[in-house]
N, C-alpha and C positions, 0 to 999 in steps of 0.2 A: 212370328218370333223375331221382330227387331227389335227388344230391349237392350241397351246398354248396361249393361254388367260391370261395374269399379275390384276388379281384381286385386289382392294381394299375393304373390307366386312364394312359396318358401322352398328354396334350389337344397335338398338334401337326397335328390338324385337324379342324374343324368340319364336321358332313353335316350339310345344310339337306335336311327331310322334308318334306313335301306343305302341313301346316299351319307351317310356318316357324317350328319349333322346334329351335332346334342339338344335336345327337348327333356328343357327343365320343367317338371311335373308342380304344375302350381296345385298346392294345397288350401289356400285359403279364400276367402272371395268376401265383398263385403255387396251389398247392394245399397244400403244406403247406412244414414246414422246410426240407426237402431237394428240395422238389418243385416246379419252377417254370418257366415258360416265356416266352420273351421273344422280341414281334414273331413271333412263328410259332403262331398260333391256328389259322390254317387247316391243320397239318401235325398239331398234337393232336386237333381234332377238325374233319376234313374233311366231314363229312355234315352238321354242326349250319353250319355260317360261322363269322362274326364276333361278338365278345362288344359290345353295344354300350350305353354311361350316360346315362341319361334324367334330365334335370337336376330333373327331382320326385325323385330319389335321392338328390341332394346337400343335402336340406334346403331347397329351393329357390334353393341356391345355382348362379348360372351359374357353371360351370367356365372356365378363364383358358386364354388358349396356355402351354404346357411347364409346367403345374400336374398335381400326381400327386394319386392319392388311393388309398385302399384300399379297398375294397366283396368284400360276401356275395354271390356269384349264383348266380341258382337257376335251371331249365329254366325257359323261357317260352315253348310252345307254341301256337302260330296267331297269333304277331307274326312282322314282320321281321326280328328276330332271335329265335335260338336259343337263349340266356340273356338273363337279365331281372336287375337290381339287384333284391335283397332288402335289403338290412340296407346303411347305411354305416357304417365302422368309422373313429373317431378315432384310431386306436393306430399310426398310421406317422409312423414317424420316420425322418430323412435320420443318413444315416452317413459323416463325417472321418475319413476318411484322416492317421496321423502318418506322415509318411513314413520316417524316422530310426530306428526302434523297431529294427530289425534290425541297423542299424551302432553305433547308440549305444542299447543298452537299460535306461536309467538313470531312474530317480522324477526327479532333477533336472532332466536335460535336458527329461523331457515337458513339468516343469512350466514350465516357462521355455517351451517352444514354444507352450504352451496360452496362457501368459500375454497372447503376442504375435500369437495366430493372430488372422486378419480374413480373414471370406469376402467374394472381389471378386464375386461373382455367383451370387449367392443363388437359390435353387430355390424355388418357392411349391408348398407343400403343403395340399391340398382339407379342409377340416375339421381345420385339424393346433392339436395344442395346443402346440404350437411349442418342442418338445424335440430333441434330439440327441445321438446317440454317437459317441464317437473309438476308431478299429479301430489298435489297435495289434497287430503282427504280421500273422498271417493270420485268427485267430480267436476272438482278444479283444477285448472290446468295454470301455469306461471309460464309464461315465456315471448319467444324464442332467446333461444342458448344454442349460441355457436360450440359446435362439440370437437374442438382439439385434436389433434394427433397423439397426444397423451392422457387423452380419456378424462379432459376436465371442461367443465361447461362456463362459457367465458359470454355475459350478456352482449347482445346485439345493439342496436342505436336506439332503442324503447322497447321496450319492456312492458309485457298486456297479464291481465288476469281474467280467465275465461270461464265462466260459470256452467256447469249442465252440459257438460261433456263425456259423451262415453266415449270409451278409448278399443279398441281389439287386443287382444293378448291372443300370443301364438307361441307354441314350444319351438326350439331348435337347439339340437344337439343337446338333447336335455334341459333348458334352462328356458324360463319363460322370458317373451318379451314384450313391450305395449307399443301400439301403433298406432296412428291418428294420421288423416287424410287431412291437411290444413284448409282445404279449399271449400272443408265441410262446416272448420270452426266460426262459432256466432262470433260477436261484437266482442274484445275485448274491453277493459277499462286498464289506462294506463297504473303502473305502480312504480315508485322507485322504490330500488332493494338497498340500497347499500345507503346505513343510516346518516352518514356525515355528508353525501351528496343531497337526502332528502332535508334534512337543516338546512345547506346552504340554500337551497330552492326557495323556503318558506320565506328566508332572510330577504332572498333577490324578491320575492315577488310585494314584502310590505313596503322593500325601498321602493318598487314601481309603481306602486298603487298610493305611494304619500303617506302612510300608516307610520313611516317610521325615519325620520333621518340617521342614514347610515351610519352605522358607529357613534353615534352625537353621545357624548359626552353626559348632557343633561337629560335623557328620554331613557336612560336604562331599563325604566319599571315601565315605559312603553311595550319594551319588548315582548315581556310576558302576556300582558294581555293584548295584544297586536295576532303574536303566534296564534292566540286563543280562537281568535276571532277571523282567522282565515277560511273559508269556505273553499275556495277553488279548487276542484278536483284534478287533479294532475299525476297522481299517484304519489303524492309522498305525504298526503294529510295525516296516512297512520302513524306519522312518526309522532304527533302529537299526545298520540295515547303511553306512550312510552320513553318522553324524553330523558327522562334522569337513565333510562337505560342505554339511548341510543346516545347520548352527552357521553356516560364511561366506557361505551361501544368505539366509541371514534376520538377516546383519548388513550388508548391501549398503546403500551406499547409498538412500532411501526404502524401505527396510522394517527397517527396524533397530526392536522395541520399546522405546522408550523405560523404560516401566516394568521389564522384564525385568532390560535394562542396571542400570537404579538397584538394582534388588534382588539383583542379583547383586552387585556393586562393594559392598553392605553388607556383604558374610558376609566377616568379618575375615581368615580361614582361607586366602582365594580371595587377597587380598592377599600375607599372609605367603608362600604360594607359591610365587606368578608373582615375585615379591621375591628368594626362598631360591631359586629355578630361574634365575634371570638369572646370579646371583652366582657358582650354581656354573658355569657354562657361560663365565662372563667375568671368572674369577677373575685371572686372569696380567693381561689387560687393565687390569682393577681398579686392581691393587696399582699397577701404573705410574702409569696415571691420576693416581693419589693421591700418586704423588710430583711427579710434575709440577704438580700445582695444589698444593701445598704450595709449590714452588719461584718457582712464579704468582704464589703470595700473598704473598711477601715479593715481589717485584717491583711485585706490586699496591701495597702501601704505599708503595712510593718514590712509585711514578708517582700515587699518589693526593695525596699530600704537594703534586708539583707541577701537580698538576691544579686544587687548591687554591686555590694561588698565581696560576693562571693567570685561573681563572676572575672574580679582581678584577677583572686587567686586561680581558678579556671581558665584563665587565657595562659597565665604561666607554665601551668602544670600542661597544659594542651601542647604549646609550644615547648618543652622538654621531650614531652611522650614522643612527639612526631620527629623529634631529634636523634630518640634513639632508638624507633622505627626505623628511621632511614639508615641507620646502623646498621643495625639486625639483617636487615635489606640486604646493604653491600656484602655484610657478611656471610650471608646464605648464598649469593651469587658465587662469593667467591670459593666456598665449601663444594659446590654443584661443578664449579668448573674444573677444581683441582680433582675429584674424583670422576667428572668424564676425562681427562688426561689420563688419570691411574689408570682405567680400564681401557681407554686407548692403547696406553705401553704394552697394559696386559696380553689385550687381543694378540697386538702384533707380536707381541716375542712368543705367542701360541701358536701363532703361525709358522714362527722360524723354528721350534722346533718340531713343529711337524712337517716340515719340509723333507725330511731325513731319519730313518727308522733309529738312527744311535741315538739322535737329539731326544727321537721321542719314547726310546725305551728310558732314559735317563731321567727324564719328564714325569713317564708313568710310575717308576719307580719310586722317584718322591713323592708324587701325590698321592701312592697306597700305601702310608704310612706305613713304609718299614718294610712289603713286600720287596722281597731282593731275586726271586727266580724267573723274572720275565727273562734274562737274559742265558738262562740255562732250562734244561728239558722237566728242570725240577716244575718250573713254569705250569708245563701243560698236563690237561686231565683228560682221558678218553674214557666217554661214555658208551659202554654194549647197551644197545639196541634188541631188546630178544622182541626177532617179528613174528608174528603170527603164525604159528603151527597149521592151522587148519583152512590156509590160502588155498582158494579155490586154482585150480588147473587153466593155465590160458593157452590157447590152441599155440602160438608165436611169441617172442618177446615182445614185439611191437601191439599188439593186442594188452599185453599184460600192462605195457607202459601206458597205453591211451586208454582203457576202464579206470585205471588206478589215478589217472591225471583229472578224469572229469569226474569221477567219485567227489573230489575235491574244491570241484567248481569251476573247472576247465571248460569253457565252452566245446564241442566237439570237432570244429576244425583246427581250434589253435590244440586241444591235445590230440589229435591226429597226425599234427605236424612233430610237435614235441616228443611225440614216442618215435617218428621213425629216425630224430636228430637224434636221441639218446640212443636209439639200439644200432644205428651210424656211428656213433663216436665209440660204443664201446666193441666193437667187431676191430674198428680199427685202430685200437688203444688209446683211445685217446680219452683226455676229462672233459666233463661236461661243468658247466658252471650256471650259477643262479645269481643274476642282480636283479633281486625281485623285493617287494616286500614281505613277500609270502614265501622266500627262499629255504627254510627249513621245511614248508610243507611241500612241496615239489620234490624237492629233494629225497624226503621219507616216501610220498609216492613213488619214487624211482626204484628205491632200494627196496621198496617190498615186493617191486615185479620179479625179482630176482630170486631166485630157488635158495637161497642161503637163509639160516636161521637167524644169522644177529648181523648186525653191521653195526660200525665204527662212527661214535662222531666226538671230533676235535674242535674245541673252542678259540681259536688264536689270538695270545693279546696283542697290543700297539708294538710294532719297534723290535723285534727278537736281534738279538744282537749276535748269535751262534747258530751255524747251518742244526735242525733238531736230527737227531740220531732215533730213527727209528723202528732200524733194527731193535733195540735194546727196551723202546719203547712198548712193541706189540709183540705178546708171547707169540711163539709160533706155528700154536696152533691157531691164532687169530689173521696172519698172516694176508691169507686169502679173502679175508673178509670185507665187502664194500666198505670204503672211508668217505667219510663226508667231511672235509677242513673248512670249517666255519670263519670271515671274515679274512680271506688267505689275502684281500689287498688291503691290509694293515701295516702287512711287515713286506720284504724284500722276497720274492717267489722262489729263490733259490736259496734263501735263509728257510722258507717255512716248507721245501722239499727235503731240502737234508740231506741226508743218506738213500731219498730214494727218488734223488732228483736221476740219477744216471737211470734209473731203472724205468723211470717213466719217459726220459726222452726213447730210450731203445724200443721202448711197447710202442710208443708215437708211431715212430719210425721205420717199425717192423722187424727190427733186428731182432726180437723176444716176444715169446708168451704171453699176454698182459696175466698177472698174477689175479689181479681184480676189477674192482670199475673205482673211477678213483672219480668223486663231486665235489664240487670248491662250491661256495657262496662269497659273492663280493658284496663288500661295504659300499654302499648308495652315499654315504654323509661325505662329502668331497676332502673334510676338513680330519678324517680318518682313512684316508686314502694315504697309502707311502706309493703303492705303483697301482697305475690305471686296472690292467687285465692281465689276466694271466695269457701268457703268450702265443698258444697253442690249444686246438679241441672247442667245440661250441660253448657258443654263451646263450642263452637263454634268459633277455632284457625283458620288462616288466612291457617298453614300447611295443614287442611284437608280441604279446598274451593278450585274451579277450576271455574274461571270467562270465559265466552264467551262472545257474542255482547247481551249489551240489547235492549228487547223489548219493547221503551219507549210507544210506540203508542199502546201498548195491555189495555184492561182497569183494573182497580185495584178492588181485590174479597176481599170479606168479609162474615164470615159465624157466624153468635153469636147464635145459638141454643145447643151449646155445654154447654155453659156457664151456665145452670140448674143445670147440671150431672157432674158438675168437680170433685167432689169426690167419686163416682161413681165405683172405681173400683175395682174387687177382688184382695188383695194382695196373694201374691204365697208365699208357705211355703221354709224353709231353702233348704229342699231338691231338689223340683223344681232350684231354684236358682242355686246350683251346677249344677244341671240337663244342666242349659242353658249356664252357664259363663266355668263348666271344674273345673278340679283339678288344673290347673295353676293360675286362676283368685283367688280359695276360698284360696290359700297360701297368697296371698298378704297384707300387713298392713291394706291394705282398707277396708279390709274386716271383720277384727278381733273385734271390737263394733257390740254390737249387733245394736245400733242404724243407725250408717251407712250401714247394712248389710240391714235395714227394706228401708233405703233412695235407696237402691238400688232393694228391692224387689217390692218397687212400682212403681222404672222408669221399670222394666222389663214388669209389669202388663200393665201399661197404654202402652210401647209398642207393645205387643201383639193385643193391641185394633187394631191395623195397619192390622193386617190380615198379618204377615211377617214370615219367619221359625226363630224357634229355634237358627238355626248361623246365619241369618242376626240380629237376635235380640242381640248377642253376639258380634257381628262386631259394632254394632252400639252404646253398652252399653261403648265396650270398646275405641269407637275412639271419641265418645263426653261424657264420666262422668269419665273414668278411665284414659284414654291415658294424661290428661293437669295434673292429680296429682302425676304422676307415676314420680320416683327417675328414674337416665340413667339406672342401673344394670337392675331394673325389669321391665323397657319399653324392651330392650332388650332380655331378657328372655321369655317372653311373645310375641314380634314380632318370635322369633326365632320358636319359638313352635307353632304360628298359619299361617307359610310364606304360605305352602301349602292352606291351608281355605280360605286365605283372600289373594291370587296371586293373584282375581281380581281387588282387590281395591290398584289401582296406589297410592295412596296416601302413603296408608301401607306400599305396597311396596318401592316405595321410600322412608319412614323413617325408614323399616327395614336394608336398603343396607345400609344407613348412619350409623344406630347404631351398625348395627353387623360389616359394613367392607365389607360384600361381598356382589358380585357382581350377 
């Protein structure tokens, strides 16, 4: 048993051996031309097994999933397997299929299909020098064809045609592929493929041989029978069976020679021809022709005559038209300039009066045609609210605030935060505010966590020019009702308090009751702005929200047993205060009244009600009561100093990197 055995290995699985070395299981095997066997080793030789490739055979190369190779093997006696790799062989090359050869067997067409072929899924070949052949028919083979990193076949230095070749075909991963040992292929015979390289060849070889002086002028009808008369086999003879095809083949569009064309268009001969060929073919044509443009021409001169004529008048009327173009011109500039002016005036005096709520009630007053009660209570209209009777029961208020906040698309930590700031602001009287663009719907989630059946909402125009009286405004039994003041930094804060501007600083403050929960929403458009913020109680910025999908179909909570004990709670002394906010926060201007300093000891008290640490109650003091009033210097100063603390609040951090720069 020392036969030499020409293997082909298809690697579609890996046997891991005792020393965890991969033994890729060859499946195929060829023994000679005609002689080959596929996926059935165990049926040719049942006594020996399995032929199996030791990756010391590949040159040390590990073998890939669905990679072929070709290998020598020889008996291997007292291993686990019963052949052994001897020798690898680089000589296997994958085989393309033309499919068309049979229905269209034409040089052109191939060349045209070769030009355009692209393999979508390419085969990797073990040691391959990365050549291939095209099987035209059953057992012709065209090639070698260098095969691309983009799956196209680009000819080699000569080009053979191989008769009476059989090929192997083997499956991987499904899909069949053809295979050929090149060290088995007979004699080619040269071919050239590509038809305007095999012309120039025929051309080069009559100028060598004398048949033909090159280009000459007087030997044109040489040509033809010269080509005719060529014998020498070199592979481009076949272009002679098809010239009129491979001539419009290699005048197409991008492949036309340029120089070819010029040297042919010289040879005088080629002229006179295609010239004497026309004429006779379109002689009757011709002669008519020729009388009619004779008959042309004397009509041409009349009409030239008045063409003449005309043309004076047409340079005049030209020169007018273009006169009073350039008129029309300046006066369109100057039209375009005077109204960007107007609307420059305009802006800016819109701006000066809205610099000032009198300017801009005055403002508004004109422009609502006739509208005269922005500046009296006659002005404003309050909408009841009737909220839902059949509010589900929430264990706390803070519970009722953060369901009802992400009902709405509140992601769950920014409404987690936002209900224990709102059920903080109103424990310690104080309003809560919305500069959002979703401001009215935050708002309505607030008011329906609230055990009350209607609540209050007021639209505020630009500019009020009169504190609003609203005693007078809200019967008494409405009194107690959430209000919601829509747009309250339009006007001046203690114009659009009014009458119950004392009543809300005392709730602030602690000196009273708070009657109710009182929510403002601010105006985002700067150019509607008369004052920044309202000056006291959270603000709830669009900067510190993070929205996710709502949950329209959850039901909406409401919890009113707080509402006893709204005043209710210990304030904490100055000391404490520091204790919780830092030496960074007690520098700040905001802090320097004692009155602001109590508005701020009592959002910290009613915060603590949350059951929260010391720095989340500092993180939360300062990103909804301190962060919307802070100057850029000391937002910065204070991000700078707490990045570490508050690294987890994305928010922070993202207005820190903006304010400080870094990254």
């Amino acid at each position: 048993m020392s036969e030499i055995r020409k293997v082909i290995g298809v690697f579609d699985q890996l046997v891991a051996n005792k020393n965890g070395i991969a033994f890729p299981s060859v499946r195929v095997w060829i023994r000679g031309a005609n002689d080959y066997e596929t996926r059935g080793l165990e049926q040719l030789f049942p006594e020996r097994g399995t032929v199996y490739l030791h990756v010391s055979a590949c040159e040390n190369q590990h073998p890939l999933r669905n990679q072929v190779g070709l290998f020598n093997c020889v008996e291997s006696p007292g291993q686990s397997a019963a052949w052994k790799v001897n020798t690898t062989s680089k000589h296997l090359a994958k085989v393309v299929d033309y499919p068309a050869w049979e229905s269209k067997p034409g040089h052109l067409a191939f060349w045209e299909w070769l030009a355009g072929y692209k393999e979508s899924l390419p085969c990797n070949i073990l040691l391959s020098q990365g050549i291939a052949y095209v099987r035209r028919g059953k057992r012709e083979l065209i090639g070698p064809f260098a095969a691309t990193s983009e799956g196209r076949l680009s000819p080699r230095e000569q080009t053979f045609i191989f008769d009476g070749v059989d090929i192997v075909q083997t499956e991987i991963s499904g899909r069949k592929y053809g295979f050929i040992d090149t060290e088995s292929l007979p004699k080619g015979k040269p071919i050239l493929l590509d038809p305007k390289e095999a012309i120039h060849r025929r051309l080069k070889i009559l100028s060598r041989t004398g048949h033909l002086e090159w280009l000459s002028r007087t030997k044109v009808q040489e040509l033809s029978n010269a080509l005719a008369g060529i014998t020498v086999a070199d592979g481009s003879e076949w272009v002679m069976e098809h010239l009129p095809g491979a001539l419009e083949n290699i005048s197409q569009v991008g492949r036309l020679d340029e120089n070819t064309v010029e040297s042919i268009l010289q040879i005088k001969t080629v002229e006179e021809a295609l010239a004497l060929m026309w004429k006779r073919q379109h002689a009757e044509t011709t002669s008519k022709a020729e009388k009619e443009i004779d008959e042309l021409k004397k009509a041409a001169g009349n009409i030239q005559k008045a063409i003449e004529d005309k043309n004076g008048e047409l340079a005049q009327l030209q020169s007018e038209r273009n006169s009073l173009e350039n008129e029309l011109r300046r006066l369109n500039q100057n039209i375009e300039a005077a109204r960007t002016d107007a609307r420059k005036v305009f802006d800016e005096e819109l701006k000066r009066l809205a610099s000032s709520p009198e300017s801009l009630a005055l403002f508004a007053a004109w422009s609502s045609s006739g509208n005269k009660g922005l500046g009296t209570n006659s002005g404003l209209k309050i909408k009841v609210q009737q909220l839902d009777a059949n509010r589900q029961k929430a264990a706390n208020l803070s519970d009722a605030f953060s369901n009802n906040l992400r009902r709405i698309g509140l992601s769950p930590a920014s409404a987690s935060e936002v209900a224990i700031v709102c059920a903080a602001a109103m424990l310690s009287g104080q309003p809560v505010a919305f500069r959002s663009l979703h401001s009215d719907m935050l708002a309505d989630a607030v008011v329906s966590a609230l055990g009350q059946p209607q609540a209050l909402w007021v639209d505020l125009p630009a500019g009020l020019l009169d504190p609003v009286d609203w005693e007078s405004l809200i019967p008494d039994d409405q009194k107690t009702l959430p209000l919601i003041l829509q747009g309250v930094n339009r006007s001046d804060v203690s114009m659009v308090l009014g009458s119950k501007r004392m009543a809300v600083s005392r709730q602030a403050l602690g000196c009273q009751k708070p009657e109710g929960m009182l929510l403002v929403t601010l105006e985002q458009t700067r150019e509607m702005q008369v004052q920044e913020d309202i000056e006291f109680g959270a603000i709830v910025d669009d900067r510190m929200l993070k929205f996710g999908a709502a949950k329209v179909a959850a039901a909406i909570h409401s919890f009113s047993a707080q509402s006893a004990n709204l005043a209710d709670i210990e304030l904490i002394s100055d000391e404490e205060l520091i204790e919780v906010v830092g030496d960074e926060f007690a520098q700040l201007a905001l802090f320097r009244t004692s009155a602001k300093r109590i508005l701020y000891r009592r959002a910290i008290s009613a915060l603590k009600l949350a059951k929260i640490s010391n720095q989340e109650i500092c993180r939360l003091l300062y990103k909804y009561w301190i962060l919307p009033r802070l100057a850029a210097n000391d937002m910065s100063s204070v991000l700078e100093s707490y990045r570490e603390k508050w690294k987890q609040d994305a928010n922070l951090s993202d207005l820190a990197k903006a304010t400080t720069g870094n990254e």
